[in-house]
N, C-alpha and C positions, 0 to 999 in steps of 0.2 A: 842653498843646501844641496850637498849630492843626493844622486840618486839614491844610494845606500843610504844614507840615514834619510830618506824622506820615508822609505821603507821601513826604517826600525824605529822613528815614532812613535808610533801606535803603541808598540811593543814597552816602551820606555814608560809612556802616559800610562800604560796598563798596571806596571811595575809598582809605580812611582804611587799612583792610587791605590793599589793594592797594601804600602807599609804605611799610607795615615791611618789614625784612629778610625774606626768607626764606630758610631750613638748604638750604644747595644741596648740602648733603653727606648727609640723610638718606636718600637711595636713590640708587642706581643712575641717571647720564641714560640716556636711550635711546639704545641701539648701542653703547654704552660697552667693553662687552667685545671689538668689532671696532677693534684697532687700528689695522686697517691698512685700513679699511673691508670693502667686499668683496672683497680680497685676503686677506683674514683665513683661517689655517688651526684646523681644534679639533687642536691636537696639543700634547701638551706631552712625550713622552720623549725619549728620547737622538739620537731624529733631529728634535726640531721645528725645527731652523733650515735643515731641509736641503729644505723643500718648495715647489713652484712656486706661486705665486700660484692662488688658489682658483676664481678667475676665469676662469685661461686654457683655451680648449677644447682638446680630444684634438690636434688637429694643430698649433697652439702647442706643448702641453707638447711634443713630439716635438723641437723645438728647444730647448726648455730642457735635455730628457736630452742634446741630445749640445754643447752646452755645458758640461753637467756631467761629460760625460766627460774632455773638456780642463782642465778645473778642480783634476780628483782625482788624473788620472794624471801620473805624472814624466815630464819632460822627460829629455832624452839628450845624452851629449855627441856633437860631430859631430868628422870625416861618420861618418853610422851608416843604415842600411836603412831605420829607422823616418823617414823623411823630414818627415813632418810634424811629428815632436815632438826633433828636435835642434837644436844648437846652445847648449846652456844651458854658463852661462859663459863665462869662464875662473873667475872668481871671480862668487862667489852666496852666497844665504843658505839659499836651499832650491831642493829641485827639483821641485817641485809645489805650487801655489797651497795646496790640501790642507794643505798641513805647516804651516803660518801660521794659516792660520781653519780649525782641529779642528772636523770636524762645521757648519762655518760658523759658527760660533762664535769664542770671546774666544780669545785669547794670553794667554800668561804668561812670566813672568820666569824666565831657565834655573835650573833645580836646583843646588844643589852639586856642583860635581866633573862638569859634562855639560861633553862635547866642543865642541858649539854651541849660541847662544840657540833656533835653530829659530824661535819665534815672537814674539821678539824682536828690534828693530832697534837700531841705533846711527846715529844721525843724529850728521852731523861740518857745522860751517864755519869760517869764521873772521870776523871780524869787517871790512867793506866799508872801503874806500879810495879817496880820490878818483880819480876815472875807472872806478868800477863800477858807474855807476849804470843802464849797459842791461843787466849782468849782473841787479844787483837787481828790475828790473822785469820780466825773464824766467824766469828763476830762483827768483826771493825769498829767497837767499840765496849769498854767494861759497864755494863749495866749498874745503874741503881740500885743497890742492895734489897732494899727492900719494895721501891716500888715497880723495880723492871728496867726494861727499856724504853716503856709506853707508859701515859698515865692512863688509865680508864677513869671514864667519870661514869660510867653504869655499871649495874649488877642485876641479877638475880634476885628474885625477892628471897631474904634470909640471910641477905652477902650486903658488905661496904662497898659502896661501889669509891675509889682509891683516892675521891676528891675533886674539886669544881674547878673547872676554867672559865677566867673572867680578863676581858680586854679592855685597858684603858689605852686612849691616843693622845700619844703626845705631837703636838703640832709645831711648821714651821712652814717660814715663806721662804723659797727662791724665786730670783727676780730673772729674767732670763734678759738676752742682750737688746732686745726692741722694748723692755721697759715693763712687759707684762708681768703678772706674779702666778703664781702656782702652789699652793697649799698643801704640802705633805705632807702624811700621820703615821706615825711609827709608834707598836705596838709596846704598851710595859704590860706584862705578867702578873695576873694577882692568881694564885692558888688558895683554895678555902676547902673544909673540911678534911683534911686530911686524915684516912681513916685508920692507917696501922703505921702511927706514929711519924717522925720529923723525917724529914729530907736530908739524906748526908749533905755534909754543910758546904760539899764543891759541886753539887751537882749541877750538872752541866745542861742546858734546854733549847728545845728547839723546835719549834709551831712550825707545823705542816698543813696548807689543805693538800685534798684532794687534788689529783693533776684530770686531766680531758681524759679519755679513756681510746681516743680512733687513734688510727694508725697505728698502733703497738706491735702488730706481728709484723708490720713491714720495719721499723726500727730494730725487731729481733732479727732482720734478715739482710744485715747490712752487713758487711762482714769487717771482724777485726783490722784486719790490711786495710783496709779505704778508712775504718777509723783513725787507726794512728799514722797515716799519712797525714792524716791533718793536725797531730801532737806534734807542739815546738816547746818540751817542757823547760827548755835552756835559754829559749826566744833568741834562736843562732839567726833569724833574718833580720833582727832587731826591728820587730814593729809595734813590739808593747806588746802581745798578744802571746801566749804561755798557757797555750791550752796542753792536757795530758789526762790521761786515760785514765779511770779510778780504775784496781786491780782488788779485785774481791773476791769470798771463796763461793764456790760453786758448789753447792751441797752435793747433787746428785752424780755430776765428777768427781769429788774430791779431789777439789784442786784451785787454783785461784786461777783467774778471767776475767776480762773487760768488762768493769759494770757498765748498765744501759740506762737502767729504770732506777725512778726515785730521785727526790731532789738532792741530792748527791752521786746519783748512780749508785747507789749502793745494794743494787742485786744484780748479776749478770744475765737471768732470763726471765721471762713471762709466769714460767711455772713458778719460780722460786717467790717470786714476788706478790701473784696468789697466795701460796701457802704460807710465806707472813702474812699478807695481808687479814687470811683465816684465822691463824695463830694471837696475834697482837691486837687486832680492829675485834675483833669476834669471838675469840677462849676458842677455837675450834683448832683441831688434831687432825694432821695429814699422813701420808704417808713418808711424805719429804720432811715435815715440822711434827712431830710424834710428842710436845709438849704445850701445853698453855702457857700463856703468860702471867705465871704465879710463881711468885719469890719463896724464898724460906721462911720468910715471917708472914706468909698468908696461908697455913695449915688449911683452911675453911676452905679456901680455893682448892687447893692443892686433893682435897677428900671428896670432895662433891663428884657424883653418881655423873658418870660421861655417858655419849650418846652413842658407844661405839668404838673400836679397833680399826682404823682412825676413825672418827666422827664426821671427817667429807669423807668420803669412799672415793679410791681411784678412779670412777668410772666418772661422778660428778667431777674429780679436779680437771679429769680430761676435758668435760663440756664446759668448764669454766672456761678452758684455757682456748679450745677450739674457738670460742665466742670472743674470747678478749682478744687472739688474733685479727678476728678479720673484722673487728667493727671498723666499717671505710671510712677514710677522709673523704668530706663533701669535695666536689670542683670547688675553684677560684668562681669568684663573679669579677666584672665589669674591669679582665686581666687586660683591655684595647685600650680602657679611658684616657683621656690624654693627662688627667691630675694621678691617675694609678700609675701612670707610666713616668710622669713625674719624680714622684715621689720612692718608685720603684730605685731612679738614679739618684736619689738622694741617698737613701739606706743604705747604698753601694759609697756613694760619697762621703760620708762620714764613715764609714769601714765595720757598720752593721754587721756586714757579710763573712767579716773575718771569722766570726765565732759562732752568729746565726747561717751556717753553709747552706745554701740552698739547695743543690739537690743530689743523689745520691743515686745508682743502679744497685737495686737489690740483688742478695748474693743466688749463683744460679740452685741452688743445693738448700734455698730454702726450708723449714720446716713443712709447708705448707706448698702444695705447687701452684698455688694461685699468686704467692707473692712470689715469686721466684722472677728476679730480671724484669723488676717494674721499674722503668725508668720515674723516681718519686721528688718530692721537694717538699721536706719538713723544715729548713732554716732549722736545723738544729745538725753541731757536730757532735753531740753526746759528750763530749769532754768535757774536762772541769775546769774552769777560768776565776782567779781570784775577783771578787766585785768589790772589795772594798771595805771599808769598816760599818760603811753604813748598814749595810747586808749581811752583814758577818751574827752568825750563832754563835762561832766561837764554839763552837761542839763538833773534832772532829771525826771524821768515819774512815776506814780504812784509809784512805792513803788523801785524801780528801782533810782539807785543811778547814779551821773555823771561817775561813774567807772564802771559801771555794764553793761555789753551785756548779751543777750542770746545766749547759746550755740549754733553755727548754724550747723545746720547738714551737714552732709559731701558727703552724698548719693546723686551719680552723679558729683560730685567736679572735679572729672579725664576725664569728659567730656565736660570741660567751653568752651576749645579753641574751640574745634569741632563743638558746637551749638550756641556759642555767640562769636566765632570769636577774643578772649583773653582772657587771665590767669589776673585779676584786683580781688582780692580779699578783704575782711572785708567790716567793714560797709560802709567805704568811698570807697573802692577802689584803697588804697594806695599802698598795696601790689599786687605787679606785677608780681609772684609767689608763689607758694606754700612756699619755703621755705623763703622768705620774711614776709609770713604772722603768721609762726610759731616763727621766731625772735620779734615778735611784742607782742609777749604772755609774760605777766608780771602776777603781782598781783596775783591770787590763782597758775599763772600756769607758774608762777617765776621759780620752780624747772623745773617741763617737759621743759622750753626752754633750762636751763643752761644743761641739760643732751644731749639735742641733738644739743646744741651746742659744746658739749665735743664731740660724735659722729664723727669717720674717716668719709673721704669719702665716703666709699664704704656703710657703714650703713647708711649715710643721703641720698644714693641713693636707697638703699633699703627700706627704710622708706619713700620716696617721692615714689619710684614704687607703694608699696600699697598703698596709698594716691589717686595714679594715679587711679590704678584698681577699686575704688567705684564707 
């Protein structure tokens, strides 16, 4: 060998190692345990979903507590003394935020034999007719004539509260490729009492729990551009994956906008999603939502004595909304193990990743300057991805298709039992684990199931560890 190339060696070797692959799974990246960046809490017990952003100082937090007072306690029916917290319904589903997101955490589907879902919804519509199309672009969908867009199953003493929700499961095995079986229940509908009369006969339905309540103002702070960088609604790279942006209107803009929140995206911010949440879960009037949720044929609702001009006053939606921004994502645990890190390159390997994106730089212009430019990791791209028929409502919302959900983020996932007391996962709550709920994945994410369900043991256990660990 010449001199010269004994000298450019090194150079070549450098190169040459430089374009193989490298295991981007064998450790931990840096920061990786902060999901929420420096919002990030170390807490994982029965209260981790209930803490302000890590970030905000003493006289912040001071407005996140009394946000959180308005959060936990029940509203009142009116007129009542307690003036700020009346006026809830005539018909609702609950009477404090509280009752929906346990601990700020997940929902689940009612029990056998319970009175009401509590943290379950029934979305209603029917299917659009020519000359609904300003309904559809305000809306995103034409309401049930007579019972709304929601069902309440409470009321008021003196009022029908609008009907009972009751779940039966129907059952089935999948066998998976090592021979094991896996038992999964999907939900049939029974409605009872129905108090102001039948159901239009297309109405359309759709069971909702509850979603986790943390990270939400870092999600609002993601900007549109890094969203729909990751929309391929043509799927021009051809990888099966056809995620795209729900576009919804924006009350307080008037104007439509990337929805974010809701198992369809179907609100584009924090506050709007509140103020339904006031309006539809609780009979309660905003500033932004200035109506209850009562049709034309529920006069009784529609007369009943309010608590007020709106009934949440500005000042409480502001502390709603302060509070619903910064409740922090806990850290990751045990982000070095050698089965988390596993299982990490498996999620990757089966193409998990495509649609659950793992992380995002919040935008600098945040609402909030504590989320502003937090380097985060929700595994969620906020887009809407078809799943399949088995998932499908078949009810759809703005531009949101009956097969379409939004990606839900996963951040915090490994902590349901802990802080809400069971593993009841997706939008209904049919899946009763994690790997329940990963069988249910069809339609863009047809392939990722069939890969992990080809998957040993030992790797569906290493792939539910990290699953565990967010």
């Amino acid at each position: 060998m010449s001199a010269y190339l004994q000298r450019l060696a090194p150079l070549l070797i450098l190169l040459l190692t430089a374009c193989e692959p490298v295991d981007d799974f064998a450790q931990a990246e840096p920061g990786e345990a902060l999901s929420g960046g420096a919002t990030s809490v170390a807490k994982n017990d029965t209260h981790a979903f209930s803490l302000p952003s890590a970030n905000l100082t003493p006289s912040r937090r001071l407005g996140f507590s009394v946000g959180n007072s308005f959060f936990r306690n029940p509203w009142v029916i009116a007129p009542s003394t307690t003036t700020a917290r009346d006026g809830l319904g005539p018909l609702f589903n609950t009477n404090a935020c509280q009752n929906c997101h346990i601990k700020d955490g997940r929902g689940h589907p009612p029990a056998a034999n319970a009175e009401s879902a509590v943290s379950m919804l029934l979305r209603l519509s029917i299917p659009p007719s020519p000359g609904d199309e300003a309904t559809l672009q305000t809306q995103g969908v034409v309401a049930e004539p007579t019972y709304g867009g929601q069902l309440q199953d409470m009321a008021i003493p003196g009022h029908a509260a609008e009907g009972k929700i009751r779940l039966n499961w129907r059952m089935h095995q999948v066998t998976l490729a090592d021979g094991s079986q896996v038992e999964l229940r999907e939900p049939e509908l029974e409605l009872s009492q129905l108090a102001y009369g039948p159901l239009h006969p297309q109405t359309q339905f759709s069971l909702r729990i509850a979603p986790p309540m943390i990270g939400l103002g870092l999600l609002e702070a993601i900007s549109a551009v890094d969203l729909q960088a990751n929309a391929d609604p043509q799927d021009l790279d051809g990888d099966g994956i056809s995620g795209r942006a729900n576009q919804v209107w924006d009350i307080q803009q008037q104007q439509t906008r990337i929805g974010r929140f809701g198992w369809k995206a179907g609100q584009p911010s924090l506050n709007q999603q509140n103020a339904s949440a006031f309006s539809g879960d609780m009979g309660l009037t905003t500033d932004l939502i200035a109506i209850d949720d009562c049709s034309a044929a529920q006069q009784s609702c529609r007369q009943h004595p309010d608590g007020g001009t709106p009934e949440v006053s500005a000042d409480i939606l502001a502390n709603i909304l302060f509070y619903s921004r910064n409740l922090a994502v806990p850290m990751r645990r045990a982000v070095d193990d050698p089965q988390v890190l596993q299982g990490k390159a498996l999620f990757h390997q089966a193409g998990c990743a495509a649609c659950h994106v793992p992380s995002f730089t919040t935008d600098a212009n945040a609402a909030e300057p504590e989320l502003s430019q937090q380097s985060i990791r929700p595994y969620s791209d906020l887009l809407l991805h078809d799943m399949g028929d088995g998932l499908a409502d078949n009810r759809p919302e703005f531009l949101a298709s009956g097969r379409e959900w939004r990606t839900a983020p996963l951040w915090g996932i490994g902590l349901t039992a802990t802080v809400s007391g069971h593993t009841q996962f997706l939008h209904d709550g049919r899946a009763r684990n994690l790997l329940e709920a990963i069988l249910w994945h069809a339609g863009e994410a047809e392939n990722s199931r069939q890969q992990v369900e080809a998957f040993s043991a030992d790797q569906r256990d290493a792939l539910l560890a990290f699953l565990n660990s967010l």
